[in-house]
C-alpha positions in Angstrom: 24.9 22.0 94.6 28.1 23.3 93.4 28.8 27.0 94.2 29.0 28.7 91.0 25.9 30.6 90.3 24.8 33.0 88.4 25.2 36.5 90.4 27.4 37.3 87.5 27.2 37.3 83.5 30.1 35.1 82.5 30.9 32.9 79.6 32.0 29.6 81.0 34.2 27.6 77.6 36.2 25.0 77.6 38.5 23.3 74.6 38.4 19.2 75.7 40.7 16.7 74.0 42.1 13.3 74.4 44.9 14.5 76.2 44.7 17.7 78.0 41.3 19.8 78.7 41.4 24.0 78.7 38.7 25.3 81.0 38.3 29.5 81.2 35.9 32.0 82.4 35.6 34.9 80.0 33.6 38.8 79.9 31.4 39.0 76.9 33.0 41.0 74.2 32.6 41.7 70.8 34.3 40.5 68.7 36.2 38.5 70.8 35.0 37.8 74.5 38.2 38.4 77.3 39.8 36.1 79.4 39.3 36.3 83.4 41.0 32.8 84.3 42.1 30.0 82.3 43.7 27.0 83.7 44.6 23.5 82.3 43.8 19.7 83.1 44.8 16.2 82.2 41.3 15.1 81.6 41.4 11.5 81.9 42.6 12.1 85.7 39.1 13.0 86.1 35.8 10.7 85.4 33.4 13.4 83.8 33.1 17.2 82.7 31.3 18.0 86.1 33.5 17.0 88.2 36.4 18.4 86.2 34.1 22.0 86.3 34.2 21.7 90.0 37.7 21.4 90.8 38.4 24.3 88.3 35.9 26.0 90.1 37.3 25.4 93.7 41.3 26.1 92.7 40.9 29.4 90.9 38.5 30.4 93.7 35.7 31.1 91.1 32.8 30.3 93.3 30.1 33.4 93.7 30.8 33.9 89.7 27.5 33.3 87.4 27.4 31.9 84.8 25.8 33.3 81.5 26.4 30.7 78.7 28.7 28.1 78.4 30.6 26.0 75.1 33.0 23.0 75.2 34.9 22.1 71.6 35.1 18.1 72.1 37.4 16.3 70.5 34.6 13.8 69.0 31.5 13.6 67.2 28.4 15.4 69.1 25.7 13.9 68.9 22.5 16.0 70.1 23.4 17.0 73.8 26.2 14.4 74.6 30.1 14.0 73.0 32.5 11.3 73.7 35.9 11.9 73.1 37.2 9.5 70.0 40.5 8.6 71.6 39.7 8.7 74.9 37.1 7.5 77.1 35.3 10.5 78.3 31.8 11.5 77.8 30.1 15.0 78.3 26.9 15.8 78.9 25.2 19.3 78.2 22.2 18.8 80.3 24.3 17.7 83.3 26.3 20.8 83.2 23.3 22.8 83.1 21.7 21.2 85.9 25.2 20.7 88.0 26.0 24.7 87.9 22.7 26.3 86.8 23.5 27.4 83.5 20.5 28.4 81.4 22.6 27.6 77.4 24.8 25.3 77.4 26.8 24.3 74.0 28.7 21.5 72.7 30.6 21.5 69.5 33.1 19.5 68.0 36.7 20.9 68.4 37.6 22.2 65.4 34.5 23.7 64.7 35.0 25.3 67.9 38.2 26.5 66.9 37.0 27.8 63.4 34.8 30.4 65.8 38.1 32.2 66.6 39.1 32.4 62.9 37.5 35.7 62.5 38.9 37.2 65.9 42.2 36.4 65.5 45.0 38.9 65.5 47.8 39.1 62.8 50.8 38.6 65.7 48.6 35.1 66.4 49.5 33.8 62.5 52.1 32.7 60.7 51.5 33.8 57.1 53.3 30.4 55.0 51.6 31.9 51.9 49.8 35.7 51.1 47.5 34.2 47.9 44.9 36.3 47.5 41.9 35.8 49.7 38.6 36.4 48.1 36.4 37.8 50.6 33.6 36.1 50.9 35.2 33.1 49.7 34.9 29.6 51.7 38.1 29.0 54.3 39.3 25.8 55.8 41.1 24.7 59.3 43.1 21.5 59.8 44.4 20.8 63.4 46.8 18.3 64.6 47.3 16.8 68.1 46.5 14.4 69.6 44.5 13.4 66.9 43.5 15.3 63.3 41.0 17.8 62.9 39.0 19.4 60.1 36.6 21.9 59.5 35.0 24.2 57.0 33.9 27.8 57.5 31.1 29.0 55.2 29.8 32.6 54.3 26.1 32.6 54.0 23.9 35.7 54.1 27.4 37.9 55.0 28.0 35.7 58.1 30.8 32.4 58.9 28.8 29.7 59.6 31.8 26.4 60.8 31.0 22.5 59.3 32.4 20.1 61.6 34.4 16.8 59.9 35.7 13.8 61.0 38.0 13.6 57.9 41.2 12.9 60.6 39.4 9.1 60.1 39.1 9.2 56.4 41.6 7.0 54.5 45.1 7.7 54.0 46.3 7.9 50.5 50.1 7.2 49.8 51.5 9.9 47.3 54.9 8.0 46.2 57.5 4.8 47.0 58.1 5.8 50.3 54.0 6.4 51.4 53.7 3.2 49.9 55.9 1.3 52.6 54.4 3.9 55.3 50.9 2.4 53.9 51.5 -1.1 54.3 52.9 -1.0 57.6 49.9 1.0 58.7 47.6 -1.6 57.1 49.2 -4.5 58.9 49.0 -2.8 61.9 45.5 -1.6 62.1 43.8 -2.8 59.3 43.2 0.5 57.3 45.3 3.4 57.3 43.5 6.4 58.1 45.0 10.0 58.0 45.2 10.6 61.5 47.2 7.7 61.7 50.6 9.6 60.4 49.2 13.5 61.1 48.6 13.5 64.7 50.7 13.3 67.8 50.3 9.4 67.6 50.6 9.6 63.9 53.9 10.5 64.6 54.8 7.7 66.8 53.6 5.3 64.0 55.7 7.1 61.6 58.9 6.9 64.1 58.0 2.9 64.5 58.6 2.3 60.3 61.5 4.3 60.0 63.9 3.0 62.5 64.7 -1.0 61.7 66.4 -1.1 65.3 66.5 1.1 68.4 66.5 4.9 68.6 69.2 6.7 70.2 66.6 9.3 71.1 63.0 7.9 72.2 62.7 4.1 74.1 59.0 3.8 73.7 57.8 5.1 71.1 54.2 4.3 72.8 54.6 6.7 76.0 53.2 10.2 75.8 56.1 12.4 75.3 57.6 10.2 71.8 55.9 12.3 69.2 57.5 15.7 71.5 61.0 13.8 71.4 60.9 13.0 67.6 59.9 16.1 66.5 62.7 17.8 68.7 65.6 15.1 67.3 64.5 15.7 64.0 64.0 19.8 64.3 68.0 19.2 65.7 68.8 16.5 63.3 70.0 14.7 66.1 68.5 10.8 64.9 68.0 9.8 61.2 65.0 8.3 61.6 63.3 11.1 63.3 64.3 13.4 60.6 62.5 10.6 58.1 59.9 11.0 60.6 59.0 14.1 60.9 59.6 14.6 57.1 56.7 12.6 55.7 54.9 14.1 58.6 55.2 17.7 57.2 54.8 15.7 53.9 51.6 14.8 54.7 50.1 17.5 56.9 50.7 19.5 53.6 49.4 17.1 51.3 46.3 17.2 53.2 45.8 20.7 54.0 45.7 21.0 50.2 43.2 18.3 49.7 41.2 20.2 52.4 41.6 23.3 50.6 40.3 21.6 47.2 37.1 19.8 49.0 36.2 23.4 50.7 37.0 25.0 47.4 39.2 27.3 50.3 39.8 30.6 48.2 39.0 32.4 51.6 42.0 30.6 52.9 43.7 27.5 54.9 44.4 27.4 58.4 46.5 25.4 60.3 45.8 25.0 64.1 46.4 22.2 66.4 49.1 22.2 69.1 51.7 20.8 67.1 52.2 23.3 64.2 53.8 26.1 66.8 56.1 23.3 68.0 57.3 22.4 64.8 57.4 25.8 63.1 60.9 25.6 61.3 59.3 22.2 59.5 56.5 23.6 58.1 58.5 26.6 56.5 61.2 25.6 54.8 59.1 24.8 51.7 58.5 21.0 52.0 54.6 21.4 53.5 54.0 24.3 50.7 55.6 21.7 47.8 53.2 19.1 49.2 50.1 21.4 49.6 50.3 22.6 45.9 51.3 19.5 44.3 47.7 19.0 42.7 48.3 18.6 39.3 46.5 21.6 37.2 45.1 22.7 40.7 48.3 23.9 41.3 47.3 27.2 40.1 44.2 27.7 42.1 46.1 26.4 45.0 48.3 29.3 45.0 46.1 31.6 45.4 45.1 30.7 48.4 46.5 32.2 51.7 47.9 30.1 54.1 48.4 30.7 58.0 49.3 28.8 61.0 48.0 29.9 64.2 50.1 30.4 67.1 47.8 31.2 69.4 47.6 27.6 71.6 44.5 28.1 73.0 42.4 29.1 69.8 39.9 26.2 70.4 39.1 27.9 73.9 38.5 31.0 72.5 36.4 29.6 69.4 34.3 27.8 72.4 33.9 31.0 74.1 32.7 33.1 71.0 30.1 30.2 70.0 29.4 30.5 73.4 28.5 34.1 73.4 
């Protein structure tokens, strides 16, 4: 039996993706539960969310702590009390955490609905405002997230209270807006068959894009397969060190905007549009200088409802943890 138990009321939450897993121990608090430890994982160096659990439990010397509730945003569908991560091969199982470290509620959620749960708590020095609008209260907001891969979510009022909808638009299909979508499109579809959206607004998304837009080698990234590229493109093209990454990066942001404004137009978003994911902080300077704005309000005679409504990017990195902690709580 491992030696967490429940001595203690503690809110156990973790934020898992394809790449890197966020595991913390939080105090309940209202509105927004506090941190006591969080650390970070690679989590395909480990074979399961238990055994990850234990090792975060035996470095931060957390053993003797109880645990209260727990919540875990998963980068994947959930399906009843199991996940598995869509890019990576990682399953987690509610009922085996429960059993593993005698946890009497234990939640799973899909990322960005977990994230959407820290919406309401965050603070103002945690966004970027890219547009004030006009927020009508009560009014329905949307979240996109890229990283790894491409997250969406809805946040509803009913009854007075914000109730998240998980998505899995990041797989809906791709739509070229002009010429040079068009070639991006066709290389995508030769490639993989369909183009999908979070095959040019993700982490990998931008390796894809970095692969059409350089005919020969890149001065800047060798593979761009390996897990650092989309880091190097977006840091050549933020310098303007490489051409291509700057073509990159730019029907990136092109499309990231695009998007967030079809989001914001299927979510009828007057409440407002957020922009999460680990990528936006990174690439701040690119999503405000106007081109991501121009792309999210290019909608035609929408335009005028799309102004309307506010637009933030959250800074705050581990967002998803905290979401998992509050829908924990």
């Amino acid at each position: 039996m491992n030696e967490i138990r429940m001595d203690v009321n503690m809110i156990l939450a973790g934020d898992i993706g394809g790449t890197k897993t966020l595991l913390g121990l939080f105090t309940p608090a209202v509105p927004r539960p506090q941190p006591i430890l969080v650390r970070e994982f690679p989590t395909l160096d480990y074979p399961d969310l238990v055994t990850l659990i234990s090792t975060f439990a035996a470095d931060s010397g957390a053993r003797g702590h109880g645990i209260l509730s727990a919540g875990f945003g998963v980068a994947g569908p959930v399906l009843g009390e199991t996940a598995v991560l869509t890019n990576a091969a990682f399953t987690i199982d509610a009922v085996a955490v429960a059993r593993a470290f005698e946890i009497e509620r234990v939640r799973l959620l899909n990322d960005l609905e977990a994230m959407a749960y820290s919406v309401p708590a965050l603070e103002r020095d945690e966004l970027h405002v890219l547009q004030a609008g006009h927020a009508q209260p009560l009014g329905n907001k949307g979240l996109i997230a890229a990283g790894t891969g491409l997250g969406q979510a809805i946040l509803r009022t009913t009854n007075g209270r914000m109730e998240p909808s998980p998505t899995e638009a990041g797989h809906a299909d791709w739509a070229a807006r002009n010429e040079r979508d068009i070639i991006v499109l066709r290389a995508l579809i030769e490639r993989f068959g369909r183009a999908e959206v979070e095959h040019v607004i993700s982490g990998r998304g931008l390796s894809n894009l970095h692969r059409i837009t350089h005919s020969g080698d890149c001065p800047i990234v060798e593979n761009d397969e390996a897990p650092d590229a989309p880091s190097l493109i977006s840091q050549a093209a933020l310098e303007r060190r490489c051409p291509g990454c700057v073509d990159a990066l730019e029907i990136f942001v092109d499309a990231y905007g695009a998007e967030a404004g079809n989001l914001a137009l299927r979510a009828v978003a007057t409440g407002g549009v957020f922009v999460g994911g680990g990528i936006a902080p990174k690439i701040l300077p690119a999503l405000t200088d106007g081109r991501f704005l121009r792309a999210f309000l290019d909608k035609g005679s929408f335009r005028s409802l799309l102004t309307q409504i506010p637009i933030s990017i959250i800074l705050n990195r581990e967002a998803g943890l905290l979401g998992a902690a509050i829908a924990a709580m």
